[in-house]
N, C-alpha and C positions, 0 to 999 in steps of 0.2 A: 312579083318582084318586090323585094325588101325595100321600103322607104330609104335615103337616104337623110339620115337624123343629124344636128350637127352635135347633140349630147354624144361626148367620148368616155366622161366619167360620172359614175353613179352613185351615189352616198344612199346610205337606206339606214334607216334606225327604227327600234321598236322595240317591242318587250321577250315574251317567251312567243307570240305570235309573229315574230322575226328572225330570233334564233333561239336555241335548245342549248347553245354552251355559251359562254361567257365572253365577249370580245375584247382581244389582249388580255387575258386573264387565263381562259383557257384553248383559245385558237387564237390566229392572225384575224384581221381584217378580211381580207380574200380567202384564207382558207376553208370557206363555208363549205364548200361542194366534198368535202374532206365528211361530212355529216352523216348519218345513215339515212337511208333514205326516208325511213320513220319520221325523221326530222324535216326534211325537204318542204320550206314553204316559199312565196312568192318572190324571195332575194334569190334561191337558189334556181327556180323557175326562169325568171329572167336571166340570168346568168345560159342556163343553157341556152336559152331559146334567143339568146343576143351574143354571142360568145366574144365576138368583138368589142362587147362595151365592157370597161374597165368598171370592175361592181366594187364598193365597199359597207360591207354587212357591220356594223357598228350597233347592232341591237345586242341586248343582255334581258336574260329575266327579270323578272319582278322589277324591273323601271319604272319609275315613275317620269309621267309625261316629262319633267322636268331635267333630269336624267337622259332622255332621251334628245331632248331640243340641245342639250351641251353637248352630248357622243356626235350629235349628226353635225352642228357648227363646227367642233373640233374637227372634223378632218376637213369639210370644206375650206375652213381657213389656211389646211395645211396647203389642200392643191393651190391655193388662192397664191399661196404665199411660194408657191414650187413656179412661178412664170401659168400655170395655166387659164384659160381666161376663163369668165364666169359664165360665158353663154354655150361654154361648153361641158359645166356641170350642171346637175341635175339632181335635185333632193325626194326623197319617199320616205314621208313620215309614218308609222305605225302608230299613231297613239295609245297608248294603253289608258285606264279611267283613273279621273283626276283626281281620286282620293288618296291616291299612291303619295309616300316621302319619303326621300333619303335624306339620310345626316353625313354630313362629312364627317370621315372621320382622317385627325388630320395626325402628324409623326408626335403631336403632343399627345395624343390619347390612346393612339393603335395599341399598346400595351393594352388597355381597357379591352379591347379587340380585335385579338391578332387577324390580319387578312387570313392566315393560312387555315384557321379553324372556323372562320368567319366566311370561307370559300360560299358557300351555298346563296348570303345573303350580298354579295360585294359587288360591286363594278368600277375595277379600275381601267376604264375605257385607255387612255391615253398610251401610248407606243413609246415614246422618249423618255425609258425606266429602266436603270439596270436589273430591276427583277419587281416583282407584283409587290405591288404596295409603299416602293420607295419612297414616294411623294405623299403618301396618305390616300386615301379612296372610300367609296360610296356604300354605305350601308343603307342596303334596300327594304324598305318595310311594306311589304305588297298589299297589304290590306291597315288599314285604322286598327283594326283587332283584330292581335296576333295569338289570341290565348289558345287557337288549336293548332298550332307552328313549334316548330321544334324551338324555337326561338327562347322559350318562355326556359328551356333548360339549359340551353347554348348560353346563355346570359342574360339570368336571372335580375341583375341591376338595370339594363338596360331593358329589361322588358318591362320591368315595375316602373320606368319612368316612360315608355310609350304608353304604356296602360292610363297613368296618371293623365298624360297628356290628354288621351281620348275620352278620360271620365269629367277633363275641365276646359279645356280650349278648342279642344279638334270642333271645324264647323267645316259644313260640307265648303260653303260661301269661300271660305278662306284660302282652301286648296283651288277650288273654280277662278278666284282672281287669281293666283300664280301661273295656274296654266294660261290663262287666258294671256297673262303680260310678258309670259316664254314665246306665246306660238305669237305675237304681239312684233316680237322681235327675230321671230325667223324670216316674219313674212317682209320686215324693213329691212335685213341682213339681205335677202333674196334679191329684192327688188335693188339694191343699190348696187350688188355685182351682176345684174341680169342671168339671174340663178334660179331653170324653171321648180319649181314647188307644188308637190301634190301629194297630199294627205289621202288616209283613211283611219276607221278603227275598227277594235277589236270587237267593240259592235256599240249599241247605242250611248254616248258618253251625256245623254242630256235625260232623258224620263227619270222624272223621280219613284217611279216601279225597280229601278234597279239599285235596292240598296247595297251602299257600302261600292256599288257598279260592279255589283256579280248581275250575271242576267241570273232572272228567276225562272222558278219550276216550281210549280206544284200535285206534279205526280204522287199518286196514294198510293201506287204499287208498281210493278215489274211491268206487268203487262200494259196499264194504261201507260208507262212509259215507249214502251215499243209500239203502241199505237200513235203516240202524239208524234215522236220522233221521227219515223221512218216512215207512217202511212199519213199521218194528216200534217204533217209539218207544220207542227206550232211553234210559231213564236208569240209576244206580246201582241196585242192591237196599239200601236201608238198614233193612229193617222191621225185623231184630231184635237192632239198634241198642239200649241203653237208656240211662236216666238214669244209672243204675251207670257205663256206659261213656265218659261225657262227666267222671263225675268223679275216675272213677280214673286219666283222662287230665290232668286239672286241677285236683288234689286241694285246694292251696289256695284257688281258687278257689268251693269246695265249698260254702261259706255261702251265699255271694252267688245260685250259679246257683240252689238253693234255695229262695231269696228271693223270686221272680221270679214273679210269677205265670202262666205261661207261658201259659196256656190263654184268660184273660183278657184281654192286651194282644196276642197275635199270633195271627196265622193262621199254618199252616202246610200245604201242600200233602202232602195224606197219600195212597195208593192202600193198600188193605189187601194184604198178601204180598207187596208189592214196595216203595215207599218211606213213610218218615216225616221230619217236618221238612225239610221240602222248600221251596222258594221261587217265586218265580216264572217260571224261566229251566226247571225241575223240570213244572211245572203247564203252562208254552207247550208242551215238546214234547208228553207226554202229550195235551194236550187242543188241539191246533194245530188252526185252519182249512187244509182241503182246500186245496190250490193247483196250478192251473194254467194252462195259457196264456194261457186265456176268463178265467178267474176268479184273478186274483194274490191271493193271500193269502205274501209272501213271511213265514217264521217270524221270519227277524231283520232289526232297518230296516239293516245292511248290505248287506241281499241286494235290496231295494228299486229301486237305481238297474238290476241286470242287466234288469228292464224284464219278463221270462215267468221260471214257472219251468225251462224248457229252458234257460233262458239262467242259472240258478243251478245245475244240476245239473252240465251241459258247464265250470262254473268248477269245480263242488266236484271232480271227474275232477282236471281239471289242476292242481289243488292250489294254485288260489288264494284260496280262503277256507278258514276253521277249521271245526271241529264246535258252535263256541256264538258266541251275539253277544248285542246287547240285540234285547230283544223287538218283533216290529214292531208298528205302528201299528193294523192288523183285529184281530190278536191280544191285542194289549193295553185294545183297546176291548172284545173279548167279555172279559176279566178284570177290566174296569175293572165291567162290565154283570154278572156271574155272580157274581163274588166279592167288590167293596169295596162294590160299592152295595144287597149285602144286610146289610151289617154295621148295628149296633143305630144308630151315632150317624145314619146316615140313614134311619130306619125307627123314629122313636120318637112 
C-alpha cells in the first residue's frame, strides 16, 4: 500500500540532468512527460510513479547552481503566494557544479543578445511574459572556458569578454562562495515556510580531480574504455577525501561550508574504500543496468539513438563518443525507484 504523504506539490530544478528542453522557454512547467523518452530522467520518473502529486520541472540546461536555486524559489514562492501551505510543498534540487555563470541579460542590452538566436544558451525560467524574453533572461555559460562552444561565433564580443574574465578573475573560491550563500538561502527560505528540501548532484561537486567539475577520464583508447565503463566500473577513488580538504582548498569559504547541513539536505552517492560525495553520473556507472542487444539498457540517453549496445561499443572504438554523458532513461528510473523515492518526504 502507498504511503499516505502530506507533499501535494513538487518543484524540481536542475540542469540538462533535469530536463533536455528549456522550462517556459521551450515547454510549460508540467509538460515534461510531453519529452521523448531518450529524455525521461528522475522529474519525469516521479511523475509517473506518483501521478497524483502535482510535479513542477523548472530545470534548464547549462544552469548554473545559481540559476537553478532562483527557477526552484520562483515557483515555490508562487504556490506560496496561490493560498497553498508550505508543509505541503516539497523541493528537489539538481545541482549542477559550481563553476557554472549566468549573466543577466536585461531589455537594456538583449539587442547585444537577442533571446531568439541566443536560444541554445538562455533561461528565461519565469511564466508571467507575454512572449520569451520580455523581461530580459539568463545567459548560461556552462563551463569557465567556452573556446570549444559554438559560442565563441554566436557572439564573438561576448565571448572575448568571458575569455577575459577567466584569464584574470574567475577563482574556483569565488563561484564556491555564491553557491554556497544560494543553497545558504534555500535552506532558510525552506525552513521558515516548513518546505521539506532534498538535494543531490550531477556527481561529485567538491574533489579538486574534477577540473573546471567535468568528472574525469583517462582512457588511451576504445577498448580500455569499454573495459573501465561496462566491466570494471570506474570512477575516481575519493574516500579519503575529507572536510579538512575541501576547506583548506576554500578557506574562506570555511564558515558557509560549515553551515550546511550536509547530511540533512543531500544525498550523496558513497561506496565504502572507493568514493564519497559522489552524484548521480558516480552512482549510474557503479550501479548501471546490464545492456545488450535483447535487452538495451544504454548508460547515457546519448548512447540511446545507436539502437544495441554493439552498436555503442563499435562507436566508443572509433572515438565518436566520450566516457560520460547524462544518464539514460532505465537507469535514471532504477535511481528515481532506489534512491529519491525512498527519501522521508515520500514516505512520511
Amino acid at each position: 500500500m502507498e504511503n499516505v504523504i502530506n507533499m501535494k506539490h513538487l518543484v524540481t530544478s536542475g540542469c540538462s540532468f533535469t530536463s533536455h528542453p528549456r522550462v517556459n522557454l521551450q515547454r510549460g512547467e508540467t509538460e515534461f512527460l510531453n519529452d521523448h523518452l531518450q529524455f525521461w530522467y528522475y522529474t519525469h520518473w516521479i511523475k509517473t510513479l506518483r501521478p497524483n502529486l502535482e510535479v513542477f520541472n523548472m530545470g534548464s540546461p547549462g544552469n548554473s547552481n545559481l540559476t537553478i536555486a532562483r527557477s526552484a524559489l520562483y515557483k515555490a514562492k508562487q504556490l506560496l503566494n496561490s493560498g497553498i501551505d508550505g508543509s505541503e510543498i516539497a523541493i528537489i534540487i539538481q545541482w549542477s557544479n559550481f563553476h557554472r555563470k549566468s549573466y543577466f541579460v536585461s531589455n537594456e542590452i538583449k539587442h547585444k543578445a537577442p533571446i531568439d538566436t541566443h536560444e541554445d544558451y538562455a533561461n528565461d525560467f519565469i511564466n508571467n511574459k507575454l512572449y520569451n524574453g520580455e523581461k530580459g533572461y539568463w545567459l548560461t555559460i556552462a563551463c569557465p572556458d567556452m573556446d570549444k562552444s559554438s559560442f565563441t561565433e554566436l557572439n564573438p564580443k561576448m565571448f572575448k569578454f568571458n575569455q577575459l574574465y577567466l584569464e584574470t578573475l574567475y577563482n574556483d573560491e569565488e563561484r564556491f562562495i555564491e553557491w554556497l550563500d544560494y543553497f545558504d538561502y534555500v535552506i532558510t527560505f525552506c525552513k521558515l515556510h516548513n518546505i521539506q528540501l532534498k538535494c543531490f548532484f550531477m556527481h561529485n561537486p567538491f574533489s579538486s580531480i574534477y577540473h573546471y567539475g567535468m568528472l574525469p577520464s583517462n582512457y588511451k583508447n576504445g577498448e580500455e574504455m569499454i573495459q573501465g565503463i561496462f566491466v570494471d566500473k570506474k570512477i575516481h577513488n575519493t574516500w579519503n577525501e575529507t572536510d579538512n580538504d575541501i576547506i583548506n582548498r576554500f578557506p574562506w569559504a570555511a564558515n558557509l561550508y560549515k553551515q550546511i547541513d550536509w547530511k540533512k539536505y543531500c544525498w550523496f552517492f558513497e561506496e565504502e574504500g572507493l568514493h564519497k560525495n559522489g552524484g548521480i553520473l558516480e552512482w549510474a556507472i557503479r550501479n548501471q543496468i546490464p545492456s545488450t542487444d535483447d535487452d538495451f539498457n544504454p548508460l547515457y540517453q546519448e548512447w540511446l539513438p545507436y539502437g544495441s549496445q554493439s552498436e555503442i561499443e563499435r562507436n566508443i572504438i572509433e572515438g565518436n563518443t566520450g566516457s560520460w554523458g547524462h544518464v539514460g532513461h532505465t537507469n535514471y528510473k532504477k535511481f528515481t525507484e532506489e534512491i529519491i523515492l525512498k527519501w522521508e518526504m515520500f514516505n512520511q
